[in-house]
N, C-alpha and C positions, 0 to 999 in steps of 0.2 A: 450473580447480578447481571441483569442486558446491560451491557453497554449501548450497544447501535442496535437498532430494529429494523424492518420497512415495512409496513403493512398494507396489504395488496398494492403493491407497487405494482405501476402498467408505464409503459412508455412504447409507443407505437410514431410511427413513421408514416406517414399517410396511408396507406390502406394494409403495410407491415405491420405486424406487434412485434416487438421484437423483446419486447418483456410481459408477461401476463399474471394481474394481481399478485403475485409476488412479497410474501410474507417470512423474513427472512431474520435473523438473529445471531449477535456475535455475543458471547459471555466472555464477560472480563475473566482474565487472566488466563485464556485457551489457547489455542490455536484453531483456528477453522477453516475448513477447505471448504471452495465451490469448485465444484467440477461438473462436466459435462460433453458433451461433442462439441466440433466446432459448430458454431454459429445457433449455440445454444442458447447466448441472452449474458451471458456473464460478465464481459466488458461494458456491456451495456448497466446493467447494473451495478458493477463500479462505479462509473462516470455518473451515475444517478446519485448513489450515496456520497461521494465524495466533490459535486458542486457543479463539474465538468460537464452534465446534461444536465434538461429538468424533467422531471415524470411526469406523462398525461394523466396520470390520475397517481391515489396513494399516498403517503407521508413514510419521512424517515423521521427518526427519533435518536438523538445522540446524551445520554444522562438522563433521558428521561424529555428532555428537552425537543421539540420538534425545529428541524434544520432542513425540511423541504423548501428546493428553488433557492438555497441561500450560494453564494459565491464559492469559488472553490478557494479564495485567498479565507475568505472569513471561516470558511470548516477549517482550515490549516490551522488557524488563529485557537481556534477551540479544541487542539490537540489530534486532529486525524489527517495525517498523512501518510503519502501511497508513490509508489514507482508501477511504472510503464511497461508494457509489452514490450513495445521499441522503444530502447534506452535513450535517455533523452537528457545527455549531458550538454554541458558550454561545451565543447569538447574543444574551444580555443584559449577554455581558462586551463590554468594547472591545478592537479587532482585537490592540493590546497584549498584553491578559488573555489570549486566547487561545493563543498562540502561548508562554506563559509557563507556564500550566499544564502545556501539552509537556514543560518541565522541571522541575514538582513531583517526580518521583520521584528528578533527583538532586540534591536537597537535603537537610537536616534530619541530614546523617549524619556518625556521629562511632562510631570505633572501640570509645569506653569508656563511651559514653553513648546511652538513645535519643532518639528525638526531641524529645519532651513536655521531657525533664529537659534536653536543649541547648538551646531554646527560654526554657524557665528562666532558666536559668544563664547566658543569654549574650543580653544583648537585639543587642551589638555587633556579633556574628557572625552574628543575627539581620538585622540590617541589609545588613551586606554582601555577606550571601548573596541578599538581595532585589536588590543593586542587579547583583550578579551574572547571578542570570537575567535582570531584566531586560534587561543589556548583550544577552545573547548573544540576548533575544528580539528587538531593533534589529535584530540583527546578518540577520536570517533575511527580517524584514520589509525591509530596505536588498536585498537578495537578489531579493524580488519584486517591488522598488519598490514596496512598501506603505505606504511609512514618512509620505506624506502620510494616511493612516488612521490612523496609529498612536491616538487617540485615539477613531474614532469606532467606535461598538455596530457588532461583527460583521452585526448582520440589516441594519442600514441600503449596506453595500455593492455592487456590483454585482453579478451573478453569476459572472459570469467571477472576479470577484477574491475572491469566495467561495469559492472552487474553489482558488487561491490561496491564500489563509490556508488551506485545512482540513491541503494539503500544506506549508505552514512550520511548521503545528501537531506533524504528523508528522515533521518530518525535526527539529525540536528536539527529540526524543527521543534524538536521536545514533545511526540506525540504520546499519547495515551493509545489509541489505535492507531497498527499501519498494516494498508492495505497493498497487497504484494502483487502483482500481475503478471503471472507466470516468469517467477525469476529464474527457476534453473534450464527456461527455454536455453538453446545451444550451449548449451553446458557438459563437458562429457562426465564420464562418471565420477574421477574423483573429486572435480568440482561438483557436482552434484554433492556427493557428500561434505565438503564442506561447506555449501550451503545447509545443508540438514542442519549441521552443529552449531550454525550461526543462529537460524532462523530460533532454534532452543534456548541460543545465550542471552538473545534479542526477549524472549519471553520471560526470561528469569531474571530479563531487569525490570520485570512490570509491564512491560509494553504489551499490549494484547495484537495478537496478530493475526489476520484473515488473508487467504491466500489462494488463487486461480491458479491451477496447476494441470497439466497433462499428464506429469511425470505419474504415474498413478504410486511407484517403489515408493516417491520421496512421500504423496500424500499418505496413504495408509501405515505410513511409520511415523511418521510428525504430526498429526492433526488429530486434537482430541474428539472433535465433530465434525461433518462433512455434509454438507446440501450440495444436490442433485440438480438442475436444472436439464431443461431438454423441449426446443421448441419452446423457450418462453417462458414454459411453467417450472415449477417446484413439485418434482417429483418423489422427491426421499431427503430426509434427513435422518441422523442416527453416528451412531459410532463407526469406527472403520472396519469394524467385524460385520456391524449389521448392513453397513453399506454392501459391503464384498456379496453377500447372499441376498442383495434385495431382489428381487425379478424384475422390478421396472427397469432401474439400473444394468440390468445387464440388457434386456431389452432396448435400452436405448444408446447403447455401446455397440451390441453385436447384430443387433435388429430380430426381427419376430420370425422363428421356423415356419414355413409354409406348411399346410396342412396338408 
């Protein structure tokens, strides 16, 4: 089944394209790599599927459902969330906080009431709606084996487990899809590989997962399909075999032998 589509997605810059119709596809319960050189198009179409830009032309479809131009709080709200190239914690909360904020938006909510007047009206429910998120923020941090942090300030961690928390911030949002944005950037190897084994565990609990990567090891061993972009376009999709021997792909990696 698609989960997310985008069909000729274009997003251009005034007289830049920096994406070009653009027709792309994540199947539930995969993993999918986009990859490309830099300044390929691929954060750009992140930010496009997921609410953070709008496309000059094109539609995205999330369930079948069309989510072009809509907010990036309201895609959140409908199950798709995504971490950052550059890590983008409170980094003055503690790793705790952080992963708790993930579920400020489903708090506070009451059918007959809004938030302000349940707050009010109910310090008790107030409470154990706190201890609620909390639990479930443990629950995510136990997941990464964070839980020896659970106290201390986001910035004070390592990197690798910065990278970490930014993805348990993410998936406490309860997503259906999340979108990854080159997370084992400055990661040395063995963190690289524990990333691999994460991004797997993350898949085998249902979550469908799309991911920008440079690492090409991590892609071609974790990704059950892989899209090509390069200058904008959609050059190759396919497996990570058929990726490996495409020619354009290597062409647009190593560039074209002169004659």
């Amino acid at each position: 089944m698609i989960l997310l589509e985008t069909k000729a997605l274009t997003r251009t810059y005034g007289g830049v394209v920096a994406v070009s119709k653009v027709s792309f596809q994540a199947q539930e319960g995969l993993i999918t790599g986009l990859i490309g050189p830099n300044g390929a198009g691929k954060t750009t179409l992140f930010n496009n599927m997921t609410g953070l830009d709008l496309p000059t032309a094109g539609k995205v479809y999330f369930k079948g459902k069309d989510i072009t131009g809509h907010s990036a709080h309201k895609i959140c709200r409908m199950g798709i969330a995504r971490t950052f190239q550059n890590i983008r914690l409170f980094k003055e909360l503690t790793v705790t906080e952080n992963v708790m904020v993930g579920r400020h938006f489903k708090t506070g909510r009451n059918v007959n009431h809004g938030r302000t007047l349940t707050a009010v009206g109910s310090y008790l429910q107030m409470n154990r709606e706190h201890q609620q998120v909390h639990a479930e923020a443990m629950r995510w941090l136990e997941f990464f084996g964070l839980e020896p942090f659970a106290n201390e300030l986001a910035k004070n961690l390592p990197y690798g487990h910065q990278r970490e928390l930014e993805i348990a911030r993410a998936l406490a949002t309860e997503p259906t899809l999340l979108f990854l944005d080159e997370p084992a950037a400055g990661m040395n190897p063995h963190e690289t590989a524990s990333l691999m084994a994460t991004i797997r565990r993350i898949r085998d609990l249902g979550i469908t997962v799309v991911l920008i990567e440079h690492d090409m090891k991590l892609v071609m061993n974790i990704c059950d399909t892989i899209s090509v972009l390069n200058y904008g376009e959609n050059i190759a999709n396919g497996t990570p075999s058929e990726i490996r021997g495409n020619p354009l792909v290597i062409e647009a990696y190593l560039g074209k032998e002169e004659e």
